[in-house]
C-alpha positions as CSV (number, residue, x, y, z in Angstrom):
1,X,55.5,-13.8,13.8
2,X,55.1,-14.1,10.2
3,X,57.6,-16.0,8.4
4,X,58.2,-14.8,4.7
5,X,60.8,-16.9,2.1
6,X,63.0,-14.8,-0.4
7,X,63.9,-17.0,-3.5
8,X,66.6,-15.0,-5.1
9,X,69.8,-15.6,-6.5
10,X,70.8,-12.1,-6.9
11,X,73.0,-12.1,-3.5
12,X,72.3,-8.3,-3.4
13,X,69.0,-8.2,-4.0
14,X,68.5,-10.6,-1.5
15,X,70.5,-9.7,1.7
16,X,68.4,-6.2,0.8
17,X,65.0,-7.6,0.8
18,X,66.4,-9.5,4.1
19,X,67.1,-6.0,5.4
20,X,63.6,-4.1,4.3
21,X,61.7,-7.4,5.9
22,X,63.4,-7.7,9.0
23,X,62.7,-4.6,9.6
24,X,59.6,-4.6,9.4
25,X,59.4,-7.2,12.0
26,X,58.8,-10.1,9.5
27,X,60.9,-13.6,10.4
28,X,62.6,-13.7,7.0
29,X,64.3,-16.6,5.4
30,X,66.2,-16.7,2.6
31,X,67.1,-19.3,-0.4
32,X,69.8,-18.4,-3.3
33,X,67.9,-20.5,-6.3
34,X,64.9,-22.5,-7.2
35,X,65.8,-25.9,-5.9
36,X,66.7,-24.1,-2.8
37,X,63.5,-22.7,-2.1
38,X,61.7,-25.5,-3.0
39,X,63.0,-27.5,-0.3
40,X,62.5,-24.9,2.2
41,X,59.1,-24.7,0.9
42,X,59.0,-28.7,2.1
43,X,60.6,-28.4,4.9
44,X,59.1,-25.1,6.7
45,X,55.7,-23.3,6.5
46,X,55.3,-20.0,5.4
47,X,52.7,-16.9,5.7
48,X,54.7,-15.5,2.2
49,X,57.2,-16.1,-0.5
50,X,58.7,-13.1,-2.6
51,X,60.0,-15.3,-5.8
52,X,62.2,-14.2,-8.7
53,X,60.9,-15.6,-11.9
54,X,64.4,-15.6,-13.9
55,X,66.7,-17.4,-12.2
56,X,68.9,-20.4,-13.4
57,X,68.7,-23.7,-12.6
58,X,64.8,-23.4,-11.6
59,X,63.1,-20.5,-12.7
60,X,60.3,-19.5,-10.5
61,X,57.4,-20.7,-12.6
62,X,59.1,-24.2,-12.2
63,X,58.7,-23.2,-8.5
64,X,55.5,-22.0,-8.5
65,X,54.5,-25.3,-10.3
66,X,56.1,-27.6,-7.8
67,X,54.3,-25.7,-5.1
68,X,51.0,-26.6,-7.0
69,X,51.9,-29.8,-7.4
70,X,52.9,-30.5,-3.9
71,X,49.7,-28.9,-2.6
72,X,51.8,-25.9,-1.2
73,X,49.5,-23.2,-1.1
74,X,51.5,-20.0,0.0
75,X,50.5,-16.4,-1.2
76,X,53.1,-15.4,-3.5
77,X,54.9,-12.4,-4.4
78,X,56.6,-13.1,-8.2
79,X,59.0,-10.0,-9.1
80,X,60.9,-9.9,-12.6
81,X,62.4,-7.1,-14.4
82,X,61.4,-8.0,-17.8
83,X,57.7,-9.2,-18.9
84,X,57.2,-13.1,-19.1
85,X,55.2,-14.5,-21.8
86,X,51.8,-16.0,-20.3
87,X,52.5,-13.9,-16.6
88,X,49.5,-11.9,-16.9
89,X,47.6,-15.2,-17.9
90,X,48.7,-17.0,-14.8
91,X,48.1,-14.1,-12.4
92,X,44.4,-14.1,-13.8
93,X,44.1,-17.8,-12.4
94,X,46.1,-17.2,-9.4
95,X,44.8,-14.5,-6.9
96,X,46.8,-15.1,-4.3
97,X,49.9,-14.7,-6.1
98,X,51.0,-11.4,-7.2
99,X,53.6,-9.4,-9.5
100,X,56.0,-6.7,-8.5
101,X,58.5,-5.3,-11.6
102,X,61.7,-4.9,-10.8
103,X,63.1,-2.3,-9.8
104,X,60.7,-1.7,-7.0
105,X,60.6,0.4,-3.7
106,X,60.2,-0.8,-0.2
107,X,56.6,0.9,-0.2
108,X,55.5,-1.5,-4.0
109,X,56.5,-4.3,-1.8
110,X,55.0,-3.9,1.7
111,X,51.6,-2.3,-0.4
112,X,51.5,-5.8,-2.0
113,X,52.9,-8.0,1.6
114,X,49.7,-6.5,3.5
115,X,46.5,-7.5,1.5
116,X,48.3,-10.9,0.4
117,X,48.7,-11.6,4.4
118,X,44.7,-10.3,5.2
119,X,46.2,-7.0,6.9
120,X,45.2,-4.3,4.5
């Protein structure tokens, strides 16, 4: 079964993602901030991660470059509702993560889930 992490800290966001996912069928596990997921990230393997990039604490770049740095290589899904500086930059150099602006549909986010894990 595949096993996708939600790093959000919007509680409602996040128990609806959890919803949408499961679902689907997808083993979905959940993480409120940064530090959070990070740790999950070390202490479970995963076929996805859907990641908030503005969140306090540890913002989801910070994430993303922990993962790097810890050799966690995980296709990711990076959502945000307003446009980072240096996003589009980073996506160029990072195929297997992808962006998805918030507010999004159930169909944005399983149109991005299936090419990211090979079943397109």
């Amino acid at each position: 079964m595949t096993r996708i992490l939600v790093i959000e800290d919007d509680a409602s966001l996040r128990e609806w993602l959890k919803k949408v996912l499961d679902h689907r069928g997808y083993d979905v596990h959940t993480a409120e901030n940064g530090d959070a997921g990070l740790q999950r990230l070390l202490e479970t393997a995963y076929d996805l991660v859907v990641l908030d990039l503005i969140m306090p604490q540890m913002s989801g770049f910070e994430v993303l470059t922990a993962m790097e740095a810890k050799g966690i290589r995980v296709p990711t899904i990076i959502t945000s509702g307003i446009v980072i500086p240096g996003v589009h930059d980073y996506l160029k150099t990072h195929p297997q993560v992808q962006l998805l602006s918030k507010p999004y549909t159930e169909q944005q986010l399983e149109h991005l889930i299936g090419p990211l894990l090979g079943k397109d």
